[in-house]
C-alpha positions as CSV (number, residue, x, y, z in Angstrom):
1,X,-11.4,30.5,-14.9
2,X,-8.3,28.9,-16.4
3,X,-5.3,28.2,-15.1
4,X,-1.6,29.8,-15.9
5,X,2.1,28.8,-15.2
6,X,4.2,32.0,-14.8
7,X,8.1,32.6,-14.1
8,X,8.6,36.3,-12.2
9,X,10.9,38.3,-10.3
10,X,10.1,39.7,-7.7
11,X,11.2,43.3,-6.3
12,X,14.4,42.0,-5.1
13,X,15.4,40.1,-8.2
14,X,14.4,36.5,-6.9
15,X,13.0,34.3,-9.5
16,X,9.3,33.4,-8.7
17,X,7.8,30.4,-10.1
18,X,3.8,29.6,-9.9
19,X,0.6,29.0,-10.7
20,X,-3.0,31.2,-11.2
21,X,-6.3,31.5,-11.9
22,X,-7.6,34.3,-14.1
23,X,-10.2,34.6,-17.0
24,X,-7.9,35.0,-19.5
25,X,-3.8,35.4,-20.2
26,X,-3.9,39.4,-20.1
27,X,-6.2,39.2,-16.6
28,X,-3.6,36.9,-15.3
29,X,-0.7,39.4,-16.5
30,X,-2.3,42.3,-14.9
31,X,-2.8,40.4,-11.7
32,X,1.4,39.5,-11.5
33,X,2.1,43.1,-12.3
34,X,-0.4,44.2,-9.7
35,X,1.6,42.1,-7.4
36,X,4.6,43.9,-8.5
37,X,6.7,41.2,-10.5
38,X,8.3,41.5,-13.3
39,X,7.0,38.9,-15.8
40,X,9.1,36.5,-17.6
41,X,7.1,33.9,-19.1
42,X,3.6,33.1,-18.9
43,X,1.7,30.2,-20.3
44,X,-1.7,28.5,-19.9
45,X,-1.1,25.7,-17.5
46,X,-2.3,21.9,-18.6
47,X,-4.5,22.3,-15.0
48,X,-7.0,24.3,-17.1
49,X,-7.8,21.5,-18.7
50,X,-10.7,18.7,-17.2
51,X,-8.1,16.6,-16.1
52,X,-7.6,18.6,-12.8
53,X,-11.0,18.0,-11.9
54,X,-9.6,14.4,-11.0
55,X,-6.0,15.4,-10.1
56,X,-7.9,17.7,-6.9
57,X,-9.1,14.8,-5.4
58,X,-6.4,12.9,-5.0
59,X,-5.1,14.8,-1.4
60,X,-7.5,17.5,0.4
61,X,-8.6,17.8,3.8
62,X,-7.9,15.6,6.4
63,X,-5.7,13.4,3.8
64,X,-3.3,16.1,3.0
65,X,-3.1,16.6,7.2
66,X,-2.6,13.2,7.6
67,X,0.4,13.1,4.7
68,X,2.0,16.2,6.6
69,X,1.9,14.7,9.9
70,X,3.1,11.2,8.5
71,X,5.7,13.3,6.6
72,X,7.3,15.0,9.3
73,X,7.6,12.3,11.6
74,X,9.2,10.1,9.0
75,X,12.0,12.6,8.7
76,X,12.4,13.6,12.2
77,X,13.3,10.0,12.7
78,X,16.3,10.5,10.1
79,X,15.0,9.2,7.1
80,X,15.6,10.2,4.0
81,X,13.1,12.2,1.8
82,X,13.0,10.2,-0.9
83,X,12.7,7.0,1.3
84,X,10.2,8.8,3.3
85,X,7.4,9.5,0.3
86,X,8.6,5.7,-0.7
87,X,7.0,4.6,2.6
88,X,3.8,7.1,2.3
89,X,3.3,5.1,-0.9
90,X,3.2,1.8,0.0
91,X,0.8,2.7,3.1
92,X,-1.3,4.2,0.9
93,X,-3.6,2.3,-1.4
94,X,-5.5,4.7,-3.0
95,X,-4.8,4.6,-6.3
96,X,-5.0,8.7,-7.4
97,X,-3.1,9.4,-4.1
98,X,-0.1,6.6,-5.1
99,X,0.3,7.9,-8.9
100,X,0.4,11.6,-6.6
101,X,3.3,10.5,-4.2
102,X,4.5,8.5,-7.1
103,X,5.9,11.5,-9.6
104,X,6.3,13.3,-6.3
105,X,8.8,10.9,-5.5
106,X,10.6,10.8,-8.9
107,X,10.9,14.6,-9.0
108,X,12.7,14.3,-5.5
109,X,14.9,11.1,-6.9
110,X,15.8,13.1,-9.6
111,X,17.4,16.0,-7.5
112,X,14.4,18.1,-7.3
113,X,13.9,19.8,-4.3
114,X,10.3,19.1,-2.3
115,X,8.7,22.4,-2.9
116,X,9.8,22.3,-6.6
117,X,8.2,18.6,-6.7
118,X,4.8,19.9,-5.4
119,X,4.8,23.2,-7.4
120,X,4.5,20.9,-10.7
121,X,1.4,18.9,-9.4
122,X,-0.9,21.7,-10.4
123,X,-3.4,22.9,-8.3
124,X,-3.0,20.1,-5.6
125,X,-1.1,21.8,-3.4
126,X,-1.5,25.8,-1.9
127,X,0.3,29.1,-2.1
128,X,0.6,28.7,1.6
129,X,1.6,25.1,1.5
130,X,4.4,25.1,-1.5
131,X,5.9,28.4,0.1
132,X,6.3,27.0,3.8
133,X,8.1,23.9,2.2
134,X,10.3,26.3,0.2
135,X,11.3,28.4,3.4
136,X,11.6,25.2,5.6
137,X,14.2,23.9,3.2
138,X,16.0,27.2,2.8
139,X,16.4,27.3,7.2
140,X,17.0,23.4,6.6
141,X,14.3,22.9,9.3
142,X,11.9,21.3,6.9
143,X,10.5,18.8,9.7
144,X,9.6,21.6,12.1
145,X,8.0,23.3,9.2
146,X,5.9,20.1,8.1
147,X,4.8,19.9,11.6
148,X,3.5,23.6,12.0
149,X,1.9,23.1,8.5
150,X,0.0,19.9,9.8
151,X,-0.7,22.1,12.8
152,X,-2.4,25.1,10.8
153,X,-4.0,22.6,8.5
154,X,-5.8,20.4,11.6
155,X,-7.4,24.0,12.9
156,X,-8.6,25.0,9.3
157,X,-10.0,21.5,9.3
158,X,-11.3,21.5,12.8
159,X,-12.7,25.2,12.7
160,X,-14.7,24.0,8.9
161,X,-15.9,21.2,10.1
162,X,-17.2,22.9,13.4
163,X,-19.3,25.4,11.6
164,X,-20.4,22.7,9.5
165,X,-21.9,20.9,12.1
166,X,-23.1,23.4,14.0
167,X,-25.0,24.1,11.2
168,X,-26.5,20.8,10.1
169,X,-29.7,20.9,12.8
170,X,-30.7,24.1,12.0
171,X,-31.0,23.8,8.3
172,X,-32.7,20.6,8.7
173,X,-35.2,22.0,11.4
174,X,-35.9,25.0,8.9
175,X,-36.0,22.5,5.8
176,X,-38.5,20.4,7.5
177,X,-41.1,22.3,9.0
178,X,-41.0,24.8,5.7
179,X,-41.8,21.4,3.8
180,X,-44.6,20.6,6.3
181,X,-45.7,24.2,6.1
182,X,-46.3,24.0,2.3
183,X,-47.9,20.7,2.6
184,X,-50.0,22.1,5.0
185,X,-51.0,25.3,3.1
186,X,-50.9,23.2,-0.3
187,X,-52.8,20.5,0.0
188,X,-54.0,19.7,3.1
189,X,-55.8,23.3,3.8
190,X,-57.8,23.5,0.3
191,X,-59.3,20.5,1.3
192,X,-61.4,22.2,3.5
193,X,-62.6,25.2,1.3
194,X,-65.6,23.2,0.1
195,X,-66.6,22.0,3.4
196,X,-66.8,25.2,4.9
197,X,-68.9,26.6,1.9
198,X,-71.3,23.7,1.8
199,X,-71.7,23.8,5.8
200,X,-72.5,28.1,6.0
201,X,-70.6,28.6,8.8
202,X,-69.2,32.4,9.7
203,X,-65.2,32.2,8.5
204,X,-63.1,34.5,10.8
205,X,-60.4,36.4,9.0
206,X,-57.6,34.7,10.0
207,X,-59.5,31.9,8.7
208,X,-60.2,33.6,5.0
209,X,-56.3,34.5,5.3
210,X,-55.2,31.1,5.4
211,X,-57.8,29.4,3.1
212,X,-56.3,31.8,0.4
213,X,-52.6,30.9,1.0
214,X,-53.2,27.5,0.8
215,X,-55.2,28.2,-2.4
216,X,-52.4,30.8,-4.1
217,X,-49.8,28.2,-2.9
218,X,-51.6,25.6,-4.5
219,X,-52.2,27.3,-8.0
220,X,-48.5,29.1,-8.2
221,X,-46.7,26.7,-5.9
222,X,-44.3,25.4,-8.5
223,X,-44.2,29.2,-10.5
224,X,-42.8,30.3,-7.4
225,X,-40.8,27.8,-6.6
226,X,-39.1,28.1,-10.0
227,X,-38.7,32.1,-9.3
228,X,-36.9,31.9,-6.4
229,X,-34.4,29.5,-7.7
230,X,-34.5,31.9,-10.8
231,X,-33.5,34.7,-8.0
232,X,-31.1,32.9,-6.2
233,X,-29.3,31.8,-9.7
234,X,-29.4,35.5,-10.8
235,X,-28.0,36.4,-7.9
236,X,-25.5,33.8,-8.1
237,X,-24.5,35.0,-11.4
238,X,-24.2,39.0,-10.3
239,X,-21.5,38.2,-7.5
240,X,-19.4,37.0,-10.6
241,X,-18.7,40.5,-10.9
242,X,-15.7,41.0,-8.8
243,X,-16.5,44.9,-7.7
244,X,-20.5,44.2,-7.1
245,X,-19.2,40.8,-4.8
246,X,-16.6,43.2,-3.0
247,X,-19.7,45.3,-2.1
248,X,-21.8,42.8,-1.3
249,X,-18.8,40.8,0.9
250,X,-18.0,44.3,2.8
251,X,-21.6,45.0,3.6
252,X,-21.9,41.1,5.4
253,X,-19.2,41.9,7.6
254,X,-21.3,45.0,8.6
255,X,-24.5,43.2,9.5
256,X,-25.4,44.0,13.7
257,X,-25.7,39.8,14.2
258,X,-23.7,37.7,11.9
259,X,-21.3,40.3,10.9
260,X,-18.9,40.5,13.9
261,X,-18.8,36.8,14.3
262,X,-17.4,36.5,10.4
263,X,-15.5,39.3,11.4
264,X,-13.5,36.5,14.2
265,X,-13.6,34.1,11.9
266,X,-11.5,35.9,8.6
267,X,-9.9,37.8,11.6
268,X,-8.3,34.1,12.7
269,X,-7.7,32.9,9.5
270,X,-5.9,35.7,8.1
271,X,-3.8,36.0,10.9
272,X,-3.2,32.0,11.4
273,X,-1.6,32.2,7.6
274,X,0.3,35.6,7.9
275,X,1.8,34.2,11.4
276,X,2.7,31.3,10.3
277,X,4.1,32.1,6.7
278,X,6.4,34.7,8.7
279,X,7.4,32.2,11.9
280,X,8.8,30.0,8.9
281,X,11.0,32.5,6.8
282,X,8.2,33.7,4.3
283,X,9.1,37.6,3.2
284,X,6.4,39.6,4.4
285,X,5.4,40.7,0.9
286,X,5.2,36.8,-0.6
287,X,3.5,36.0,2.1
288,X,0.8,38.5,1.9
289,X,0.2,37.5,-1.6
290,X,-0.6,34.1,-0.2
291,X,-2.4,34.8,2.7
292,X,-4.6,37.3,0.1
293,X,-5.5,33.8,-1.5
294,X,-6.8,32.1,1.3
295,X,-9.0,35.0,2.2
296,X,-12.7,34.3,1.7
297,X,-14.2,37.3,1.8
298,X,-13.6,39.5,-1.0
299,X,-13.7,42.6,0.4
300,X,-11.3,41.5,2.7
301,X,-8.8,40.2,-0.2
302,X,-8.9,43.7,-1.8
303,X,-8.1,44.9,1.3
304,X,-5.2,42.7,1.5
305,X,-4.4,43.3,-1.8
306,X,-4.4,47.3,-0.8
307,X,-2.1,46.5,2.2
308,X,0.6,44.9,0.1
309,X,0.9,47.7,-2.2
310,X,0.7,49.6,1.3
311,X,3.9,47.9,2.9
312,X,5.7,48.2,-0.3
313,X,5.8,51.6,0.0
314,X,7.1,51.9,3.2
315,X,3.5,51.8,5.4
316,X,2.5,49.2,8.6
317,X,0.1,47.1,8.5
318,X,-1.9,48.2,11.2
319,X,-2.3,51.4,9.3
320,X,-3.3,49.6,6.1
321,X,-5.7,47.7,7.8
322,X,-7.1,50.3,10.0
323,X,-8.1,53.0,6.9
324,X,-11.0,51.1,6.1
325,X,-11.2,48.5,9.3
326,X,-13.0,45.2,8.4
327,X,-11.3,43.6,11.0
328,X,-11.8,43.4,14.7
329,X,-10.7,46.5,16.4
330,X,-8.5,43.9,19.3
331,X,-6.4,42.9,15.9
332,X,-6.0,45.7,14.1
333,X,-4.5,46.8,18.1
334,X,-2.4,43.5,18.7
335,X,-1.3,44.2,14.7
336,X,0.0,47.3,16.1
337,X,1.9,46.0,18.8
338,X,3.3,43.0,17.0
339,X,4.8,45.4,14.4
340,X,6.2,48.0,17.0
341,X,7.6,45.4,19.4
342,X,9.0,43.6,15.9
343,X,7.6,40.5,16.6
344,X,4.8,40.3,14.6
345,X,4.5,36.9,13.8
346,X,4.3,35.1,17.4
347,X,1.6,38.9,17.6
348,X,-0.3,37.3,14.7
349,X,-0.3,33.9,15.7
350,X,-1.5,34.8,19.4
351,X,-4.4,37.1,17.1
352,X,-5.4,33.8,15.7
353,X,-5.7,32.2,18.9
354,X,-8.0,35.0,20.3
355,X,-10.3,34.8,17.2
356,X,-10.4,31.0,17.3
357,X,-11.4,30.9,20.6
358,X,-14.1,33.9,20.2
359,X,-15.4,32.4,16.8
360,X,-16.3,29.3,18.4
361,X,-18.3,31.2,21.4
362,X,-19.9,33.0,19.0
363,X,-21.2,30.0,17.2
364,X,-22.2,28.7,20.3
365,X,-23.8,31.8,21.5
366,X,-25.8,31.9,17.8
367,X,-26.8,28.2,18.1
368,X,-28.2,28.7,21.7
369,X,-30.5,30.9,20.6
370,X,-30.9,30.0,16.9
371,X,-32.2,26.8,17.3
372,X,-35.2,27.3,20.0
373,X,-36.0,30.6,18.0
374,X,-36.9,28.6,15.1
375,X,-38.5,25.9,17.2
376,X,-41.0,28.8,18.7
377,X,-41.5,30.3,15.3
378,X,-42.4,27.2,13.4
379,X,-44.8,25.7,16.2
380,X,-46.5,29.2,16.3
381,X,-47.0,29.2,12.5
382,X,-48.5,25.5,12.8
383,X,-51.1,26.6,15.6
384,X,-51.8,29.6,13.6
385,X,-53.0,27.3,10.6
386,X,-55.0,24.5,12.8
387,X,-56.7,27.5,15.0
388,X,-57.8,28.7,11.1
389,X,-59.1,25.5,10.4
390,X,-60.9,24.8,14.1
391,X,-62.5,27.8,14.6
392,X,-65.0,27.6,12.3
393,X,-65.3,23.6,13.0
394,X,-66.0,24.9,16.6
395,X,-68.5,28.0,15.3
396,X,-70.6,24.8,14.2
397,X,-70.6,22.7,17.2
398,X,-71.7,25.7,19.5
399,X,-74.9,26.4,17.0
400,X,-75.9,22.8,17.3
């Protein structure tokens, strides 16, 4: 994917200025017009090039929450904005994060505004982020802005970093006993294949069953193991394909188990960015173009992508949204009401709330049960193997 600098209008006639991915220069093109600007000028940015590898580093995560905050504080205690990133710089003493704030700064020194001075550091900083700091500065309430950015940054953070860790047991319980399992089957059970022959002894079935796993998984072991990470690669290469990863993406969100609680999750997100994008000033339109960005499931961004188009020509939301529902049917409702009641925004932002709350239940709720699920499984698959190998140790003893 390379990366393209583009000058727009949009349908009102304001001058839009940003950056995009796409595969080539007519992909990116085809994209803008989708979105319904007008192109102006559009040129392959120098972010495409391996320097932004490096350039990304320099402020992500809880860094760039922690320059918000910092940020926003400075100001609301009256200092200038220019003096302000002056002081982030000398606190900070990383060098890729100082040579960051540095041309920051010198774009604001020079007269730039803020937004404008983060729109040229390619790639570093969001959509979401650049367009909040435009529309704070427009309602010259740019501190109360920062803070609500820092505010829907820390949740992004905090909700990541709570599936994250939620996470980290299970995939090490499953990684673990798997390994044991094929150490087992591999090398330890073969071991006794001669020993049973030499000694005569009746082999039960389950027995035979498990004497010739252990002996396939010794012979084709690594054959296998290099298929499946064969599969996984080829199926890693097919989701490339944007319409077979939409499919694939819309039929996850349909799964009986996990598919509701991504449902909660997108749900939250989506309605975190929209609500606050609109609580700040963002046009409805520009900010669904953002929040169609930060969407991670693609079904879901073509879906967002459909509802644009939708509001452009004249439609809701809630009716965009509700056609082909991936979301929860208590959002698309509260969608409903928001847009009705015309307060849509504080709606969305109350959505995200909901979701927030529900997602992390329904994490919980998964965990609780995950985690002694695969506890039970694995320790019935490990007696299963030493019964195999002890019954016919105990057929012996009892002819003796």
């Amino acid at each position: 994917m390379a990366h393209f600098k583009y000058r727009a209008l949009d349908a009102d006639g304001v001058a839009q200025n940003g950056t995009l991915q796409a595969v080539d220069q007519n992909a990116a093109a085809a994209t803008l017009q989708k979105r319904g600007l007008l192109l102006l000028s559009l040129n392959a940015s120098a972010s495409s090039g391996p320097g932004i590898v490096m350039r990304r580093s320099a402020l992500n995560g809880a860094a760039l929450v922690s320059f918000t905050q910092q940020l926003a504080t400075l100001i609301g205690a009256g200092q200038p904005l220019e003096r302000a990133l002056g002081t982030l710089l000398r606190q900070n003493h990383e060098a890729k994060r100082q040579a960051l704030l540095e041309r920051v700064r010198e774009q604001v020194k020079a007269g730039k505004p803020l937004s404008q001075a983060l729109e040229e550091e390619h790639g570093q900083f969001s959509s979401l982020y650049i367009s909040m700091v435009r529309a704070g500065e427009a309602g010259g309430s740019l501190e109360n802005t920062l803070r609500q950015l820092s505010d829907y940054l820390e949740r992004s953070q905090k909700l990541r970093g709570e599936v994250i860790n939620a996470l980290i047991y299970p995939i090490f319980l499953v990684v673990g006993v798997l390994g044991s399992l094929a150490l087992l089957l591999a090398y330890v059970v073969p071991q006794f294949v001669p020993i049973f022959r030499d000694l005569g002894v009746p082999i039960p079935l389950i027995t035979h069953t498990i004497l010739w796993l252990g002996e396939f998984l010794s012979a084709y072991g690594l054959l296998i193991l290099g298929a499946l990470v064969a599969s996984i690669w080829g199926v890693a290469v097919l989701r490339r394909d944007p319409q077979r990863r939409q499919r694939h993406d819309r039929r996850v969100l349909t799964l009986k188990v996990i598919g509701p609680l991504l449902q909660r999750i997108e749900a939250a997100r989506l309605a975190r960015t929209l609500g606050t994008l609109l609580n700040n000033g963002v046009p409805l339109l520009q900010a669904m173009s953002i929040v169609r960005q930060v969407c991670g499931n693609h079904a879901l961004r073509a879906q967002v992508e459909h509802a644009t188009e939708w509001v452009k020509g004249g439609g809701t939301l809630a009716q965009a949204f509700g056609e082909h529902p991936l979301l929860p049917e208590l959002a698309l409702q509260m969608i409903e009401v928001g847009e009705q009641a015309g307060n849509l925004d504080s709606m969305l932002l109350k959505v995200a709330d909901v979701f927030d709350v529900e997602a992390k239940r329904g994490i919980d709720r998964m965990l609780a049960a995950l985690v002694p699920s695969l506890t039970v499984i694995m320790a019935v698959m490990v007696a299963v193997i030493m019964l195999a190998i002890m019954l016919p140790l105990m057929s012996l003893t009892s002819n003796i």
